[in-house]
N, C-alpha and C positions, 0 to 999 in steps of 0.2 A: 304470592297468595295475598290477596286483600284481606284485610282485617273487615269482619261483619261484628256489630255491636246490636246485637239481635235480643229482640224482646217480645215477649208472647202478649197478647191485647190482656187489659183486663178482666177482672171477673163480670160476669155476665150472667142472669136472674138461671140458664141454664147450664152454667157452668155446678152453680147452687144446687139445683134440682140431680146432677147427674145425667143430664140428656146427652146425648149425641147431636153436638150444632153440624158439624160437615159446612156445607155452603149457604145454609140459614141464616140468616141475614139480623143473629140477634143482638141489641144495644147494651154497650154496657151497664153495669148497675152504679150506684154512688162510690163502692168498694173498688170495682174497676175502674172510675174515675180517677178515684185516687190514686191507685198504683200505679197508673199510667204517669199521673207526677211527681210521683216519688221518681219513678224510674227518669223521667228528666231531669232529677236533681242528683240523684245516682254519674245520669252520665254528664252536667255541671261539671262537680266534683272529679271523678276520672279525668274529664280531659284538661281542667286544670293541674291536675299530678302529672300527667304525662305530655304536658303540652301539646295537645291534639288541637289544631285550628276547624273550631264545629263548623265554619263557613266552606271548607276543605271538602266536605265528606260528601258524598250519594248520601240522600234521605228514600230510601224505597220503602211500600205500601203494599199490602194485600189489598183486593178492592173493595174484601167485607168491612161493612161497617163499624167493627169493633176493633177491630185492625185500624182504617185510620181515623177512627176518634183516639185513638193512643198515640199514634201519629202524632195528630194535632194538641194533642197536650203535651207531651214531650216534646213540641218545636218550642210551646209557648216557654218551657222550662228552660230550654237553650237562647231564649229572647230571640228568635226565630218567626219568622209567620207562619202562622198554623199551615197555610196550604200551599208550602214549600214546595211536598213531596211529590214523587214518582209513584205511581200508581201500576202493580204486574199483577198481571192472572195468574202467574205462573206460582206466587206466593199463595194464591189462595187455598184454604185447609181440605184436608183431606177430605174426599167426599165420601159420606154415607149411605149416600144412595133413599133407599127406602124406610132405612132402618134410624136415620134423621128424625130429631122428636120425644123419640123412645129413649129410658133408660136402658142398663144391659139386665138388671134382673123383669123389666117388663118385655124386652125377648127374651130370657130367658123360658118364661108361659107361651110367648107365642110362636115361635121360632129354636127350641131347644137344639135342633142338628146341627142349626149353620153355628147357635152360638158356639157349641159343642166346637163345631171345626176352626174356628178361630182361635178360641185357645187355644188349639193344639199348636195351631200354622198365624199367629196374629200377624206376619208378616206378608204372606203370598195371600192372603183371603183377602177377598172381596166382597162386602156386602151387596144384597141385588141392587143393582143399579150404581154402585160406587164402585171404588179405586181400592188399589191395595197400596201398604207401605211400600213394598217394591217398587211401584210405580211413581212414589210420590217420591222416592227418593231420585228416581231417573229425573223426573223433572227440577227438582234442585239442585244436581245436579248440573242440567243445561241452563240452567238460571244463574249457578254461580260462574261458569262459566263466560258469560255475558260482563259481569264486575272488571271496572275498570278502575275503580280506585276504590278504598277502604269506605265503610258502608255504615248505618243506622238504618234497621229493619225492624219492620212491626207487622208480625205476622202472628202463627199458630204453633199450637203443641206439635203436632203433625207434620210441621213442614219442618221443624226444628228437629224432630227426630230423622228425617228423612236425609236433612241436610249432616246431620250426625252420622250417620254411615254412611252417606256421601265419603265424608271427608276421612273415614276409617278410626271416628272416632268413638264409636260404639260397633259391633257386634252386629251384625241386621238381624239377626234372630233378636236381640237385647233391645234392641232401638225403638222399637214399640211399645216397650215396657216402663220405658224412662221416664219419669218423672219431668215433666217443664214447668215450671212454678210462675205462678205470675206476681208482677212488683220486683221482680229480677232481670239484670243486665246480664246476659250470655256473650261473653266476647270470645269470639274463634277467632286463631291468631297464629301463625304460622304453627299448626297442626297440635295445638292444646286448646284446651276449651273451661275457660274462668267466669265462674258466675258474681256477681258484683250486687247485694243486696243493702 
């Protein structure tokens, strides 16, 4: 099992707002800037404790842009060139569909039923036009599967939860619900999962 040193993009002006980004393409803020270099100094630090050679690793990407502007700030933190990395669709966040844009208490006015039923099921629902957790989990899944040596990832909340029940380390009913913080290092690591802030 490859070791993933997985990190979610910074904060983003709708991360602020409480929007649903799904596959929206939005920048991060000066906040998310910066935690994207924290998080390179984070994992500095780590792989000097643990002698980890950073020239060693798979650098992979989501292809939204908040994904790898984080990317490229945590190579510049590892004295790396920003545009190292491997660039996967497959990493890309869970999609929203329609409901992209919206907070959840502004569907909850326009849309009360569906909200209604995602509560209940956050895991199998589907927003019109998007994906459910289920699914996004099958695809990290086949993604992790793909890994060929130990990793540095910059992706999303979504895909991190996805990958989290993947790997049996959340509940899928639970794995939707989980908290991914951003300016944190999530390292999976033969089947326990340490966050590094």
């Amino acid at each position: 099992m490859p070791t993933i040193y997985y990190i979610r993009h910074g904060e983003t002006d709708w991360n602020v707002e409480g929007r649903l980004q799904g596959r929206h393409d939005v920048p991060l803020n000066a906040k998310g800037r910066g935690q994207a270099i924290h998080c390179g100094g984070v994992l500095r630090d780590l792989f000097a404790r643990e002698g980890v050679i950073r020239t060693d690793l798979d650098y992979v990407t989501s292809p939204l842009g908040r994904a790898a502007e984080t990317m490229r700030l945590v190579r510049a933190g590892l004295d790396l060139p920003g545009e190292g990395a491997r660039v996967d669709p497959q990493l890309s966040e869970i999609s929203f569909g329609d409901w992209e844009g919206f907070t959840i208490a502004q569907l909850r006015s326009r849309d009360p039923q569906r909200v209604a039923m995602r509560e209940h099921d956050k895991w199998r629902f589907v927003a019109p036009g998007g994906e459910s957790y289920e699914a996004v989990a099958a695809r990290m899944g086949a993604w992790y599967r793909t890994l060929t040596k130990d990793a540095v990832v910059t992706a999303h909340g979504g895909t991190a939860r996805g990958l989290m029940a993947h790997l049996g380390l959340a509940h899928p009913a639970a794995a939707p619900l989980i908290d991914i913080a951003q300016g944190v290092v999530y390292v999976f690591a033969a089947g326990t999962l340490t966050r590094y802030a």
